[in-house]
Structure formats: structure tokens, C-alpha cells
N, C-alpha and C positions, 0 to 999 in steps of 0.2 A: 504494500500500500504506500503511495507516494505521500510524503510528507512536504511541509512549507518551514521555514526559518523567518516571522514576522519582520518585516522591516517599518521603521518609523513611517507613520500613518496608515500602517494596514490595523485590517482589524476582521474579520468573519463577515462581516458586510462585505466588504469591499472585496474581500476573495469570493463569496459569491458571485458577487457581480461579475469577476473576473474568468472564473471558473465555469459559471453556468450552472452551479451548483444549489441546491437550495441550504438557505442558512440553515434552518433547521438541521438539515443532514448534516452540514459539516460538524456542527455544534455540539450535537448527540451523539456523532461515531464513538465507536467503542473507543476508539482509540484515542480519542481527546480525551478522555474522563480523567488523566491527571491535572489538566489544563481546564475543566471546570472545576476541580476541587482548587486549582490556586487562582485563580482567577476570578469569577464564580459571572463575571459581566464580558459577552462575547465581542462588543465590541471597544472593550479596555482593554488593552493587551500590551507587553511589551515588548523591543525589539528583544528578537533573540527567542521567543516564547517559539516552540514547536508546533504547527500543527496538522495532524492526519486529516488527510483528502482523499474521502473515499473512492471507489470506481466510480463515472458516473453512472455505466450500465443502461440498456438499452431502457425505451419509451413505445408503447405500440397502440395503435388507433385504430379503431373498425371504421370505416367513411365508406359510403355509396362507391363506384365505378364512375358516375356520370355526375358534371360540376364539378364548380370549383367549389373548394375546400380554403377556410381561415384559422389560420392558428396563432394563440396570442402567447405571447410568453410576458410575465409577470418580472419584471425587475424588481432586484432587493433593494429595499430604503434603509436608511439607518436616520435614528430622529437628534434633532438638535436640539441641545436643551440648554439654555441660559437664563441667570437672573440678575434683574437688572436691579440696582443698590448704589446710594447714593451715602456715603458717610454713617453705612449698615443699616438703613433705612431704604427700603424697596420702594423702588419705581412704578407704583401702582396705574395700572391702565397709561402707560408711556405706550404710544407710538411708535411704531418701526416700522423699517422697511428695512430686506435681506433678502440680499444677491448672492446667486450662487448660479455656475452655470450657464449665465446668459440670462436667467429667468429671475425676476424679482417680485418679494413676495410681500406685503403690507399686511400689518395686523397692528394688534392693541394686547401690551403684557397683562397679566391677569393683576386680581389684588395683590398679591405677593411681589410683583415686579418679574414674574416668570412666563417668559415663552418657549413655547415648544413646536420644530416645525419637520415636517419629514423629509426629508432630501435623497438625493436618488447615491446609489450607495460608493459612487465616485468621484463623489465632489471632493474637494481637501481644499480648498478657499471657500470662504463667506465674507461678503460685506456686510455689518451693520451699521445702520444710519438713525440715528435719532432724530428726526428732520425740526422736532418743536424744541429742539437744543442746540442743533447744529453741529452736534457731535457723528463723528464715524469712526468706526471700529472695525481693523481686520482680523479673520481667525483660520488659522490651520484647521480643518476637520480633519478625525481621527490621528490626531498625533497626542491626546491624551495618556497618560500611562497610567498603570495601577496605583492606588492612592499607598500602599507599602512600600514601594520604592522610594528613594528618595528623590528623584525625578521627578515620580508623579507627585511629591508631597509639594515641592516647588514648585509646579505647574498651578498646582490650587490655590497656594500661597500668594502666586502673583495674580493671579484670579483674584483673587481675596482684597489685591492692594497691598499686602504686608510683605510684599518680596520683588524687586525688580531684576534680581540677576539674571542672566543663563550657565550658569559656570558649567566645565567639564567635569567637578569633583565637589559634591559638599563643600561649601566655603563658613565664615564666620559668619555671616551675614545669614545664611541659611539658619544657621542656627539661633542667630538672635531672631530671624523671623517666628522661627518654629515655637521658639520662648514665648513669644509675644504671644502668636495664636492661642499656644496653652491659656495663659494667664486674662486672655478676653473669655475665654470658653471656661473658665475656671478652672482649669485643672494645673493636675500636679505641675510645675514648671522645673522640666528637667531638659529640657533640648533632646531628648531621647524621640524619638516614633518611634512608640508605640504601639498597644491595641484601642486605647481609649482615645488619644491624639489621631487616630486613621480614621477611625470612625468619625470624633469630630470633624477632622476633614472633610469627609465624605456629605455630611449632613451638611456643613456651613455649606457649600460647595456644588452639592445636587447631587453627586454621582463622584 
């Protein structure tokens, strides 16, 4: 059974899509089941993460002799999820528009300051625009990592506002972030991740 080696911004969506494969299947093969025990979200993943790509194996249809015949094939989405927070206070029913693809899409954040939108599973840019602020925002799609890594902990952090690096290795800075985050969230302040600091994470954060 052929396997994949993820690289930065794949994720199970996007081998879908790439594959022809349906997420579901790749997701549930036997052979990922170490990779939903560490992972446990298919399209969080990190570079490096392994994963089994089943056969695809054949597909067979009974259809008439006589006319033509339509076959539709269903692409895989992966959904985009942000929240928008202004000095930790949500952007409640803010406006946007977000581009991706060519196609731009408008809506209004919920009470929380959180939208969610489904995108087709190849995008890896998004524009957003907040047009009643003037502000715009570019994002990588699926270059997220696992919030246990320390990658992915920085990734959220700068999300957060509390981290502007990108460094190649934990730096000081990370760790004063990380400090920081504990001590808004209440918890222990020890510059350690954690299991109760990933979580927090994951919760300030969405996902």
C-alpha cells in the first residue's frame, strides 16, 4: 500500500482532492489508525506525518446502451474557520469578504466574531477584507500544525497576537509568549506545553 510523507500545507483534504480519493477513505484506512490516535483532526497535520493511501480500486455503473450518460464527481472541501477579536473582544456581526481562488465570498461573523466558510480542498491562499475597517488580511490555508508541537503552539500564539516571530527553533520570545498565554488563561505559568496549555490553545484559538 502506497504511502504519502505530508508536506507543509497538505492535509487529507487536499490529498483527496489530489488523489481522487475520498477523504473519508483515506482517513479511516486501516493503516492511518496510528495517525488518528496522534493527531485525532485530518486536516491538522504535520510535515513529516505518514500517511497510507489506499488502492483506489475499481467503480462500476449499470447505464442503458442508448444516450448519453452524466457523471458528476463531488470534490472535497475543507472549511475555514476564523475569529475575529479585537483586544479579546469578538467582532460581533463584522462584515467580510474572502477571496480565494478567483471567487469571492461576503458574509457577516456570527455573535462571537466567528466565520466559517467551505472552500474547495486546494486553495492554500485566502484574502480577508474587513471593508467597514479597511483592514485586509492574508492566510496560508492548511499550513496549520498540531497544536503539540511547538510550531503549531506559535502558529496560534500569533493568531492570538501574543507572538510575532517565525523562528526555525523555539526562541525566548516563544517562551515569554507561551508564559503570557498561560497567565491570561490562568494557569500554571511555567513556559512548558503542556496538556492543559494545548488545550487552552486549542479552545482560545478554534481548533
Amino acid at each position: 500500500m502506497p504511502t504519502h510523507k505530508i508536506k507543509p500545507g497538505e492535509c487529507i483534504s487536499s490529498l483527496a482532492e489530489r488523489t481522487w480519493l475520498p477523504l473519508d477513505r483515506i482517513w479511516n484506512d486501516p493503516g492511518n489508525d496510528p495517525l488518528r490516535e496522534a493527531r485525532r483532526d485530518p486536516n491538522v497535520l504535520a510535515p513529516g506525518d505518514e500517511v497510507s493511501l489506499p488502492e483506489p480500486g475499481p467503480r462500476t455503473f449499470e447505464v442503458g446502451v442508448d444516450g448519453a450518460h452524466c457523471f458528476r464527481v463531488k470534490r472535497p472541501r475543507a472549511m475555514f474557520r476564523l475569529r475575529l477579536q479585537r483586544n479579546g473582544n469578538p467582532l460581533a456581526s463584522e462584515p467580510y469578504a474572502l477571496t480565494m481562488g478567483g471567487l469571492t465570498l461576503e458574509g457577516t461573523a456570527d455573535d462571537e466574531g466567528r466565520l466559517e466558510v467551505a472552500l474547495p480542498a486546494d486553495v492554500t491562499w485566502a484574502t480577508l477584507v474587513l471593508p467597514e475597517r479597511g483592514e485586509k488580511y492574508e492566510f496560508k490555508v492548511g499550513h496549520l500544525e498540531p497544536a503539540d508541537h511547538w510550531r503549531g503552539a506559535a502558529q496560534r500564539l500569533r493568531s492570538l497576537g501574543l507572538y510575532g516571530a517565525e523562528p526555525s527553533t523555539p526562541d525566548d520570545g516563544f517562551q515569554r509568549a507561551l508564559r503570557r498565554f498561560q497567565a491570561l488563561r490562568g494557569l500554571e505559568v511555567t513556559g512548558a506545553l503542556d496538556g492543559p496549555t494545548i488545550a487552552a490553545l486549542q479552545e482560545a484559538h478554534g481548533c
